[in-house]
C-alpha positions in Angstrom: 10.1 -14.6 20.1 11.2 -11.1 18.7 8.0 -9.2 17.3 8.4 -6.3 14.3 6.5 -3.0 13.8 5.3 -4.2 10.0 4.7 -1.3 7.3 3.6 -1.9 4.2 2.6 0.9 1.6 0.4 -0.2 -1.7 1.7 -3.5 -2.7 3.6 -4.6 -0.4 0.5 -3.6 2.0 -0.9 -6.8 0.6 1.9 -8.6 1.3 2.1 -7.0 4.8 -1.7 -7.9 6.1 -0.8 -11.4 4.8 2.1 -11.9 6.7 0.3 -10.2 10.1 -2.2 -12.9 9.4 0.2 -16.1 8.7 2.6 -14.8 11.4 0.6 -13.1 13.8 3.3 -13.7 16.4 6.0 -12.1 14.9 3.9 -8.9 13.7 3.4 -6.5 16.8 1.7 -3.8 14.8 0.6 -3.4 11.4 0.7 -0.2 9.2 -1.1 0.0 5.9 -0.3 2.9 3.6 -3.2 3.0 1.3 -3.0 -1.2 0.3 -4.1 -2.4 -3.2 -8.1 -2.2 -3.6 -7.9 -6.1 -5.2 -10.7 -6.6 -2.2 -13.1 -3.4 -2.5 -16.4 -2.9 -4.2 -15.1 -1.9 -7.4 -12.4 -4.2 -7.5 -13.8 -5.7 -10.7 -13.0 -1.9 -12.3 -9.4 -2.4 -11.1 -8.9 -5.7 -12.4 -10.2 -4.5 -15.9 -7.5 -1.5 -15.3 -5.0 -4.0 -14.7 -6.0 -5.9 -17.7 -5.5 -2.8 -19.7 -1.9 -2.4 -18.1 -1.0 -5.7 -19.5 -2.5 -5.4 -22.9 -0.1 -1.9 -22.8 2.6 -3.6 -21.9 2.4 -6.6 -24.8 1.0 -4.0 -27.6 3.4 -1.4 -26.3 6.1 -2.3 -24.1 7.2 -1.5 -20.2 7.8 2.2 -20.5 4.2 3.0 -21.9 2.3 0.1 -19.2 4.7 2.3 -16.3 3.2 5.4 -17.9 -0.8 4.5 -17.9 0.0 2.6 -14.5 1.5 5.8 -12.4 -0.7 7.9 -14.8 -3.5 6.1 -13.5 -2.9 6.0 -9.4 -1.1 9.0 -8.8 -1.9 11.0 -12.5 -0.3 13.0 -15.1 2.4 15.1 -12.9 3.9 12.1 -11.4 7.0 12.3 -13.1 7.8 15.4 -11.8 6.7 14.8 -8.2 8.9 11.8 -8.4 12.0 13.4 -9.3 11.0 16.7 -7.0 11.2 14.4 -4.1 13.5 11.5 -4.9 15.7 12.3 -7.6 16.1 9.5 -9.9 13.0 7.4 -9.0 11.4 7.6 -12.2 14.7 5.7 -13.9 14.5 3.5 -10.8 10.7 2.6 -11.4 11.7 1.9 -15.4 14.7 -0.5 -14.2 11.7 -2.1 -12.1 9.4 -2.5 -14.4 9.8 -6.1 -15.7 9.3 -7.5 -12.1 6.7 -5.5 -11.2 4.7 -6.2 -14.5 5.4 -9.9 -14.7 6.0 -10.6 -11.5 4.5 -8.5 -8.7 1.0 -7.5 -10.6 -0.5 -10.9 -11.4 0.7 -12.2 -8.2 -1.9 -9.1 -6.1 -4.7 -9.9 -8.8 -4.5 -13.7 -7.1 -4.4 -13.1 -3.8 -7.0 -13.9 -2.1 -7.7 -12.1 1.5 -11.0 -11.9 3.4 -12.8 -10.8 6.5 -11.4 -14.1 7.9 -8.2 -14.0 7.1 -8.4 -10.0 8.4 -9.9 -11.9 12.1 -6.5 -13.1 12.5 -4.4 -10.4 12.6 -4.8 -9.2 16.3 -2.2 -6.9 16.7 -2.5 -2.7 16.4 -3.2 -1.6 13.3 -2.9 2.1 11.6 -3.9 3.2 7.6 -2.5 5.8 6.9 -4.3 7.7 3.5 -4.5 11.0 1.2 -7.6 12.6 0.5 -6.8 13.1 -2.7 -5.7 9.3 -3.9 -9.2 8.6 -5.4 -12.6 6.6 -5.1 -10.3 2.7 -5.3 -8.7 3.7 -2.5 -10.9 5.6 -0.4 -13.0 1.9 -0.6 -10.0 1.0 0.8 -9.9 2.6 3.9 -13.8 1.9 4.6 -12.9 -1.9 4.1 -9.5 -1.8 6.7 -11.7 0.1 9.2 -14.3 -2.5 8.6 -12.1 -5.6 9.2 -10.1 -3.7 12.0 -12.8 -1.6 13.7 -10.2 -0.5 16.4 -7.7 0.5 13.8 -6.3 4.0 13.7 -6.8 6.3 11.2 -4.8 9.0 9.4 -6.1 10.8 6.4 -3.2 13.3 5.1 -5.0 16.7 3.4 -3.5 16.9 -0.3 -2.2 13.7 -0.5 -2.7 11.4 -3.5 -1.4 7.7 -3.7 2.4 8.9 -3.6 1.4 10.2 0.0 4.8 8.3 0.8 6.8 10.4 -1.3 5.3 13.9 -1.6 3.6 14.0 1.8 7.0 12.1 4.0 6.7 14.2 7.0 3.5 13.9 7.8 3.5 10.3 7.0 6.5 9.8 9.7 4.6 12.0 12.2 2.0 9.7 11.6 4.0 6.2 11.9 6.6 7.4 14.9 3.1 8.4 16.6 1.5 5.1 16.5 4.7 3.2 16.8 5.5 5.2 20.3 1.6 4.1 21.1 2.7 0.6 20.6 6.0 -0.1 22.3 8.3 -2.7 21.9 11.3 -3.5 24.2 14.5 -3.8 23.2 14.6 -7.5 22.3 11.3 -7.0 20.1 8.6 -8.2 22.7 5.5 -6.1 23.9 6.1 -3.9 27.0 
């Protein structure tokens, strides 16, 4: 049965440790670029934030929820960090908006993931994560090295929660490192 190297980077992080726990036989390793802190300590704090983020978007419509939500994880110069690195994100992330609002937002605040579900996944696991990306997801890293106490660790100097965007090189190093670690053979299957 063909295996995948999985990588998934803030929400679709969640989506990723789900799917390395549901299909543990099709996941050979799991990479988790700074995941959503729905599961942390202060969790309650991010819900509430979330909460606000809604009320912005009813009260005040997509553009100003986008603007508190990217305000909020990677802070007030995203905009131009965006466009410095990918030119024409920040149009991208407006035409996305709707889904990720109504769509992709209430569907992290209800999933549900535990140390349990975490015993599952038994494949390699790296989190990958910037120093500078805050307290919600610095939880976030204690809790994956706590499910996953043989997980590998990066921690990228400078980075914030766009590590993926403003920090790519050393997020690659970090990936084609831990991916070379963990080979695959050609037909997907462990070597």
């Amino acid at each position: 049965m063909p295996r995948a190297h999985v990588v998934g980077f803030s929400y679709s992080g969640a989506v990723a440790m789900q799917l390395a726990a549901d299909a543990a036989e099709k996941v050979h390793s799991l990479t988790l670029v700074e995941p959503p802190p729905v599961h942390v300590p202060s969790a309650p704090e991010f819900r509430a934030a979330n909460e606000q983020l809604f009320a912005a978007r009813r009260a005040r419509g997509l553009e100003a929820a986008l603007e508190e939500f990217l305000t909020l994880v990677i802070g007030p110069h995203w905009r131009t960090d965006m466009e410095r690195h990918l030119p024409g994100s920040v149009e991208q992330m407006r035409r996305d908006s709707r889904s990720f609002f109504d769509i992709d937002m209430p569907a992290l605040l209800a999933w549900r993931f535990a140390a349990e579900d975490a015993s599952r996944i038994k494949c390699p696991v790296l989190h990958v994560g910037g120093t500078d990306s805050g307290p919600w997801f610095a939880e976030v890293r204690r809790l994956i090295l706590g499910w996953f106490p043989n997980a590998e660790d990066v921690v990228v100097d400078g980075a914030d929660h766009s590590l993926a965007i403003t920090h790519t090189a050393k997020v690659a190093v970090a990936l084609n490192s831990f991916m070379r670690r963990h080979p695959m053979s050609s037909s997907g299957e462990p070597r």
